[in-house]
ZALUM-162524 format. One record per residue (C-alpha): residue in three letters; x, y, z. Coordinates in steps of 0.5 Angstrom, whole numbers. Each point is the difference from the previous one (the first is absolute). Example, Ala and Ser with C-alpha at 12.3 -4.5 7.8 and 13.67 -1.06 7.14 Angstrom:
REM residues 2
   type    east   north      up
    ALA      25      -9      16
    SER       2       7      -2
//
This chain:
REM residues 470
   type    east   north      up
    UNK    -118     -68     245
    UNK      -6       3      -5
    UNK      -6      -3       2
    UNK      -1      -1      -8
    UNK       7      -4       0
    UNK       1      -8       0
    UNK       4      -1       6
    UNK       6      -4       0
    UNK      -1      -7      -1
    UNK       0      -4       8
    UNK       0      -6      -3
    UNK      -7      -2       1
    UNK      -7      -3      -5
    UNK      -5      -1       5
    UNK       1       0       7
    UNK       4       6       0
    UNK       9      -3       1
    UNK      -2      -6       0
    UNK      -1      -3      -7
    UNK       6      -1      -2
    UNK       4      -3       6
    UNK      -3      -7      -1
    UNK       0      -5       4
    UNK       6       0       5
    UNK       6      -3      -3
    UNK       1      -8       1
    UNK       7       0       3
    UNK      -3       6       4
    UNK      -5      -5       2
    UNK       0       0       8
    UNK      -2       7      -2
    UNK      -8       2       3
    UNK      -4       0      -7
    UNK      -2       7       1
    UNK      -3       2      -7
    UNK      -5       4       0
    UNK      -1       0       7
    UNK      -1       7       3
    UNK       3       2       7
    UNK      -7       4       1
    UNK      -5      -2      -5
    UNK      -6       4       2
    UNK       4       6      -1
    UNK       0       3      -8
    UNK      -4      -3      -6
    UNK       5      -3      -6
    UNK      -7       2      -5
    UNK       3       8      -2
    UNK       6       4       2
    UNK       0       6       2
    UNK       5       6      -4
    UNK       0       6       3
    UNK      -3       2       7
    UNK      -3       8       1
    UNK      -2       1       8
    UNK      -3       6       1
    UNK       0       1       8
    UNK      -2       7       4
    UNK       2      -3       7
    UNK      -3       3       6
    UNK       5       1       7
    UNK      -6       1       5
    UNK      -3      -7      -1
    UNK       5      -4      -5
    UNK      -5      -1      -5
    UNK       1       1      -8
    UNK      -5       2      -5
    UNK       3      -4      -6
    UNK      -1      -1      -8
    UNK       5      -6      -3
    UNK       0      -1      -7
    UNK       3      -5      -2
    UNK       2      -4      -8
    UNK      -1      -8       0
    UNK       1      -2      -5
    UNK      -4      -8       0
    UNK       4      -6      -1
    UNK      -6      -5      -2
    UNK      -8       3      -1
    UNK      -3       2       6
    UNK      -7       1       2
    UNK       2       2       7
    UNK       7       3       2
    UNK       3      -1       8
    UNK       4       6       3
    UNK       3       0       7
    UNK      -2       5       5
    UNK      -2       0       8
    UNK      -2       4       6
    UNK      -2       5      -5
    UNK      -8       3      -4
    UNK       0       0      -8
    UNK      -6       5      -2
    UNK       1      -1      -8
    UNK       3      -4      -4
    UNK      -1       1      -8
    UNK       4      -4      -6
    UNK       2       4      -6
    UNK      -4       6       2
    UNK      -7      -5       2
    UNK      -3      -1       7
    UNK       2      -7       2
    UNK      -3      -4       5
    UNK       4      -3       6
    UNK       0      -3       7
    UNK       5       0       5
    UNK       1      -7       4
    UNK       6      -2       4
    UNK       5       5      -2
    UNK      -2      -1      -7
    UNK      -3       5      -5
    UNK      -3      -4      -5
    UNK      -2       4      -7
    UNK      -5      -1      -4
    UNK       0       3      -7
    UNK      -5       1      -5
    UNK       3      -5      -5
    UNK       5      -6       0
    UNK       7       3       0
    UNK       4      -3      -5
    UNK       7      -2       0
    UNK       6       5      -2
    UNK      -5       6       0
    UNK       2       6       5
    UNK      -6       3       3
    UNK       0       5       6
    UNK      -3       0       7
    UNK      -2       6       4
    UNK      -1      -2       8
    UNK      -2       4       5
    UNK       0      -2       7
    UNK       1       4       7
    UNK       2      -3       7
    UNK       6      -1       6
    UNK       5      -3      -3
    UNK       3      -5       5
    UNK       5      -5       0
    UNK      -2      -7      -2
    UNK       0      -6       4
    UNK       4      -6      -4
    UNK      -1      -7       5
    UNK       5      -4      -3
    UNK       5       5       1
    UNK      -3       2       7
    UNK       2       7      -2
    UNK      -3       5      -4
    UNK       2       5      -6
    UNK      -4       6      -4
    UNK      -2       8       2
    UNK       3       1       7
    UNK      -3       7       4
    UNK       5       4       4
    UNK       0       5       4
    UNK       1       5      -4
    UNK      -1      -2      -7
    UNK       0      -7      -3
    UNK       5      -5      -3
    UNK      -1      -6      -5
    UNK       4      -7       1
    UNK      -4      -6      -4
    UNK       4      -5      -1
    UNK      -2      -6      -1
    UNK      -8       1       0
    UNK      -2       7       2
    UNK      -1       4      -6
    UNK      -7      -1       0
    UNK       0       5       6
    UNK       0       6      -4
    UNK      -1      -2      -6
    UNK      -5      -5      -5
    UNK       6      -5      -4
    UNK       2      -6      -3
    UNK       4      -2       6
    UNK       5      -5      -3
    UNK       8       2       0
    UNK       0      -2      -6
    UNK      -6       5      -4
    UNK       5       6      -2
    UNK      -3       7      -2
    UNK       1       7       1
    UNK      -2       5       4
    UNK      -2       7       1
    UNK      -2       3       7
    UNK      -4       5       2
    UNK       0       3       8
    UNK      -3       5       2
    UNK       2       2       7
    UNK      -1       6       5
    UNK       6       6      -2
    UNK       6      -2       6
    UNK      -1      -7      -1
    UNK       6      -3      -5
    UNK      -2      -6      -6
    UNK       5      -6      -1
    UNK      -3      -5      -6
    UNK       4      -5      -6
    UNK       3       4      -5
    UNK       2       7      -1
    UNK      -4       6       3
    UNK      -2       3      -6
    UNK      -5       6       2
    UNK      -2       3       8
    UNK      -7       5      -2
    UNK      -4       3       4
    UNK      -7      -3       0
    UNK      -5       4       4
    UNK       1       5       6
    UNK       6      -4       4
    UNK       1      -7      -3
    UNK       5      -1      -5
    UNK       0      -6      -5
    UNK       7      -4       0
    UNK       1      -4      -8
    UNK       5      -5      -1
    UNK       1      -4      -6
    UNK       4      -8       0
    UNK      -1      -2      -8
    UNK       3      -7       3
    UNK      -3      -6       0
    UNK      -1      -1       8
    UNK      -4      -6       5
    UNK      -6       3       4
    UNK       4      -1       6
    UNK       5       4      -1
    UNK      -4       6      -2
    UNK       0       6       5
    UNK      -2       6       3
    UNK       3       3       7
    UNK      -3       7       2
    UNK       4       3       6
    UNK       3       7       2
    UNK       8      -2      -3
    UNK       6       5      -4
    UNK       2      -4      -6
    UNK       7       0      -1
    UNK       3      -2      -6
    UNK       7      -4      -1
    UNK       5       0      -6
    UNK       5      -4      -2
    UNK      -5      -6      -3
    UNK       2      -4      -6
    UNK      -3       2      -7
    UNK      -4       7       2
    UNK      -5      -5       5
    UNK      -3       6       4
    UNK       0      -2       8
    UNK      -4       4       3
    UNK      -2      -2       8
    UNK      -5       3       5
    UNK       2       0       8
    UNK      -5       4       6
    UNK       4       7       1
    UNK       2      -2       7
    UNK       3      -7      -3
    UNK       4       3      -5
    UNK       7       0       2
    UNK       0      -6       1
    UNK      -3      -4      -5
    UNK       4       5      -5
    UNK       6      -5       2
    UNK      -4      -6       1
    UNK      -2       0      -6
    UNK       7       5      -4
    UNK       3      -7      -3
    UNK      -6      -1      -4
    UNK       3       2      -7
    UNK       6      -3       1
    UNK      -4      -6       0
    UNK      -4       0      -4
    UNK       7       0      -4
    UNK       2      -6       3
    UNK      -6      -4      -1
    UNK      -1       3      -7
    UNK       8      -3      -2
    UNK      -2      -7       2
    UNK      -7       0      -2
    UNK      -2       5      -6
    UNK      -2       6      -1
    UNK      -5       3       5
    UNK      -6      -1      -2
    UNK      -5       7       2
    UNK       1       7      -1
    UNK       0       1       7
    UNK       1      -3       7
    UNK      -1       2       7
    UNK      -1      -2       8
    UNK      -6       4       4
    UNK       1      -1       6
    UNK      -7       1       3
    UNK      -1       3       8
    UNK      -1      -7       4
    UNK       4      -6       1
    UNK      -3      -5      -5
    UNK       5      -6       1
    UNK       1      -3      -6
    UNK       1       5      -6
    UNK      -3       0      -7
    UNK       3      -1      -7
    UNK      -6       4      -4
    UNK       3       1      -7
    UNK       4       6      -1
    UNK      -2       2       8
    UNK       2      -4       6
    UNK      -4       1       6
    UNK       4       0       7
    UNK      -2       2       7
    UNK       3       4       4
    UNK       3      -6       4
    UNK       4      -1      -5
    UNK       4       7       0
    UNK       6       1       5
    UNK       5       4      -3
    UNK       5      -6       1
    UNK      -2      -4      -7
    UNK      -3      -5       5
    UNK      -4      -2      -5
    UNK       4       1      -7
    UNK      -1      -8      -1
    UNK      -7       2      -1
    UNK       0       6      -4
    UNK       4      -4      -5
    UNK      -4      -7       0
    UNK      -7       5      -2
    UNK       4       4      -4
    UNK       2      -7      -4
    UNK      -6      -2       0
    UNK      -1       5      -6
    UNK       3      -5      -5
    UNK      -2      -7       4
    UNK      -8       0       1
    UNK      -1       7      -2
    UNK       2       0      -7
    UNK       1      -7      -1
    UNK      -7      -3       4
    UNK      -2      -6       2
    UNK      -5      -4      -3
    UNK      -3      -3       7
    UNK       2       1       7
    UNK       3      -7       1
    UNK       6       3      -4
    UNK       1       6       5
    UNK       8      -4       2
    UNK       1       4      -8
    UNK      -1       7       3
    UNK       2      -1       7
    UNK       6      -4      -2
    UNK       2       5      -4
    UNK       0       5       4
    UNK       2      -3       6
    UNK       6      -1      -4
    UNK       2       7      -3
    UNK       1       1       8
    UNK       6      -4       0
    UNK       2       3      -7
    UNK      -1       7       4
    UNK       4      -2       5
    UNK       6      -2      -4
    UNK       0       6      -4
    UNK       0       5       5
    UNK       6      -3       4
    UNK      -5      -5       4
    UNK       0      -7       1
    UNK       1      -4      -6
    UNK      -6      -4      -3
    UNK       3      -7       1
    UNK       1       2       8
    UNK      -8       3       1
    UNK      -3      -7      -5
    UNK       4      -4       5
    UNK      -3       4       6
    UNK      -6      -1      -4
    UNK       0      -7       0
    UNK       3      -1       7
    UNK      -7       3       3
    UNK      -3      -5      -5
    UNK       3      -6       3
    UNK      -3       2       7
    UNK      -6       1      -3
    UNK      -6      -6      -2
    UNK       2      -3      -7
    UNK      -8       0      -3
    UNK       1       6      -5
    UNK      -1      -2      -6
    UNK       2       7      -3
    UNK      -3      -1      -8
    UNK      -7      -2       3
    UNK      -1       3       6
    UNK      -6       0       5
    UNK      -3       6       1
    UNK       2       1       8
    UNK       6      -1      -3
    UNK       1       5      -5
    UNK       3       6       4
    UNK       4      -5       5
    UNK       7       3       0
    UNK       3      -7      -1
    UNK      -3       1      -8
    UNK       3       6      -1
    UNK       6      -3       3
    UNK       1      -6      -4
    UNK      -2       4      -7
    UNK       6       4       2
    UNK       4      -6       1
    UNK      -3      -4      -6
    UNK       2       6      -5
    UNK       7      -1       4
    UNK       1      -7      -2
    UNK      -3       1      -7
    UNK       6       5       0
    UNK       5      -5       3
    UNK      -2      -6      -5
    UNK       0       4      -6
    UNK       6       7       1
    UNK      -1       6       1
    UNK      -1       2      -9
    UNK      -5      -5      -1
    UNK      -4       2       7
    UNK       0       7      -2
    UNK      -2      -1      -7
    UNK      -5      -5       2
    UNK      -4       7       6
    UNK       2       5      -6
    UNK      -4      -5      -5
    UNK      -5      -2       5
    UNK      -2       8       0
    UNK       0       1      -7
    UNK      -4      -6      -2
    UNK      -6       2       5
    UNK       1       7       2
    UNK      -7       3       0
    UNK      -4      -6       0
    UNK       1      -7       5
    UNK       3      -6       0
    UNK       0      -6       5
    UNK       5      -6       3
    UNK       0      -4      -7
    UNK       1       6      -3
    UNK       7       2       3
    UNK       2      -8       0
    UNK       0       0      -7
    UNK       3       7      -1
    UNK       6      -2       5
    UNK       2      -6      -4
    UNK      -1       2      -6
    UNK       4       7       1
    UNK       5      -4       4
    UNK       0      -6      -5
    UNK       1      -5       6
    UNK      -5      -6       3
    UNK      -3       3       6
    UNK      -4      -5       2
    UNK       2      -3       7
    UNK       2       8       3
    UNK      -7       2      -2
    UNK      -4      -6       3
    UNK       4       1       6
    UNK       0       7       2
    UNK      -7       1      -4
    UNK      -4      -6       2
    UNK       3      -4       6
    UNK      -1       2       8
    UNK       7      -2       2
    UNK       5       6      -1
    UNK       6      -3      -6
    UNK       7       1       1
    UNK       3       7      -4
    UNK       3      -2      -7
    UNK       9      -1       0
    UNK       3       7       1
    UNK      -6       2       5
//
């Protein structure tokens, strides 16, 4: 999206994606009242947008650090005397707003800005940040985990979600603050640049480094930018719907078999495009980078995998659907807070079972009734439209997201579930929405009273019964 560009409406006045959900429905009323409550309220600033993001980084491999310039085009939401940005771990050496030196101070992971004059509302101004250091990833105690700019070996990845954008660069770190973006990575000649969007330039820039530019004009959340810098072959697949160019990158020495691990990739996206819609960017890919990382990363247009998850034998393909799904859920339709992730992860998770049935697997009613049996053995204390943030990556909401979208399915047929997840992404493709957002949307496409399926599947501990048929 160009930076000048008003971006699609994510239903938000004030607090961003809040303004317009009200107060929890009456007959919802079991429900937490979560308006405009955020999940990790020290995180972004709702006083500005950001709407294109320019990172300019020369990586060096014999010490991990970045010599960096960021400049990004905030445009204020109300009349600001001081602008909040997030950034960490790293040393800002010059801020100037529309071209003037600006004073700053960095405290506690934040970079707060001071300008010559108040920022007024709706004005757009530039901002130039120039900073340096080791980015490393950061360290989020409600998750006892961490996420951001991760070194390795030979090379470096980035896998953010949900917190650890500010690692690398300074953003307004929401998932509900869209803007684009322009990357600029300069790197020793050998070493090979992933990044979002399409590679539009490779150029010699001094005597053996070479400057990688890619360009994603889409809005996208700060923590699903990405940069991976590793030795890899690109490999390109056809077969995608719409012209959308898939283009992967492997380590040499995992090529073979990542080729296959990942070979059905076109076919679905066709899949996932027939139930769902359009795929939303021009481009697509999987990095697999040279280290066993665990759990994989759907960093638009470019999921991040390890090299755990490469076997030759399609061990994982559940994984390399459930990330590529995330491309419409999460991605493109975002999300307006955390505690709406069962939106994303309940999408994906159950794309896998619209995978398997498509390609001559199990059904989709045969692995949500396996789903659910796990559930059953499980404690019965999730609340998925509301949860607590060490519960936010429990399998058991990813699993009862899958199992809610399944029931939703089996109350109102299959014709009004698939014009209810094709409208949902059409309404908000490009911008956020949360749970109050997608109730309405179902009831209204659906022309059905789902009042009692929403409450218990969405904000009651104890696991319903599927819906007649199920």
């Amino acid at each position: 999206m160009p930076a000048t560009e008003t971006p699609p409406e994510s239903a938000d006045a004030g607090e961003p994606g809040e303004a317009m959900l009200g107060a929890p429905r009456a007959d919802l009323a079991t429900a937490p009242d979560t308006v405009g409550r955020r999940s990790f309220p020290r995180h972004g600033d709702d006083g500005y947008l950001v709407r294109h993001y320019h990172l300019r980084l020369d990586w060096k491999p014999a010490t991990g650090r970045v010599l960096s310039r960021a400049t990004l085009t905030v445009q204020p939401r109300r009349t600001l005397d001081t602008l909040s940005l997030d950034l960490s771990g790293l040393k800002v050496t010059r801020v100037a707003l529309a071209g003037a030196p600006a004073g700053f101070r960095q405290r506690k992971r934040k970079l707060h800005i001071t300008p010559q004059r108040p920022l007024h509302a709706g004005e757009t101004v530039t901002l130039d940040i120039d900073y340096r250091g080791t980015p490393r990833p950061l360290g989020i105690p409600q998750l006892d985990d961490d996420a951001g700019w991760y070194p390795m070996r030979d090379g470096s990845r980035v896998m953010s979600e949900p917190l650890g954008a500010p690692s690398w660069f300074p953003c307004n770190n929401r998932p509900d603050d869209k803007g684009s973006y322009r990357f600029e990575i300069t790197v020793p000649d050998g070493y090979q640049v992933c990044a979002n969007g399409r590679l539009i330039q490779q150029r010699a820039v001094r005597k053996q480094r070479t400057e990688w530019v890619y360009e994603h004009r889409e809005p996208m959340s700060p923590y699903l930018a990405t940069v991976v810098i590793g030795r890899f072959v690109f490999d390109e697949q056809t077969g995608g719907p719409d012209g959308v160019l898939i283009r992967n990158a492997f380590p040499e020495r995992l090529a073979e078999r990542a080729r296959y691990d990942f070979g059905r990739q076109p076919q679905m996206m066709r899949v996932l495009a027939d139930h769902f819609g359009p795929f939303p960017f021009d481009v697509y890919g999987a990095v697999v980078v040279d280290e066993p990382v665990g759990d994989p990363l759907e960093a638009q247009t470019f999921s991040v995998f390890g090299s755990d998850r490469v076997d030759g034998e399609r061990g994982y393909e559940d994984e390399v659907v459930h990330e590529l799904a995330h491309q419409w859920f999460g991605n493109s339709v975002g999300i307006t807070d955390w505690r709406h992730i069962w939106l994303k992860e309940g999408f994906a998770t159950y794309a896998e079972c619209l995978w398997a049935e498509a390609s001559g697997g199990p059904g989709a009613h045969h692995m949500v009734h396996s789903h659910l049996a796990d559930l059953h053995q499980a404690d019965q204390d999730l609340i998925l439209a509301d949860p607590v943030a060490d519960t936010m990556y429990d399998d058991r909401l990813y699993s009862r997201g899958a199992a809610t979208l399944h029931a939703l399915r089996l109350s109102v047929g299959d014709e009004r579930f698939f014009a209810v997840v094709r409208e949902w992404y059409a309404r908000y493709r490009g911008a956020s929405a949360g749970t109050e957002q997608f109730i309405a949307l179902a009831e209204q496409v659906a022309d059905t009273d789902l009042t009692g399926l929403f409450r218990d599947w969405l904000y009651r501990g104890p696991l319903p019964a599927l819906p007649p048929g199920g």
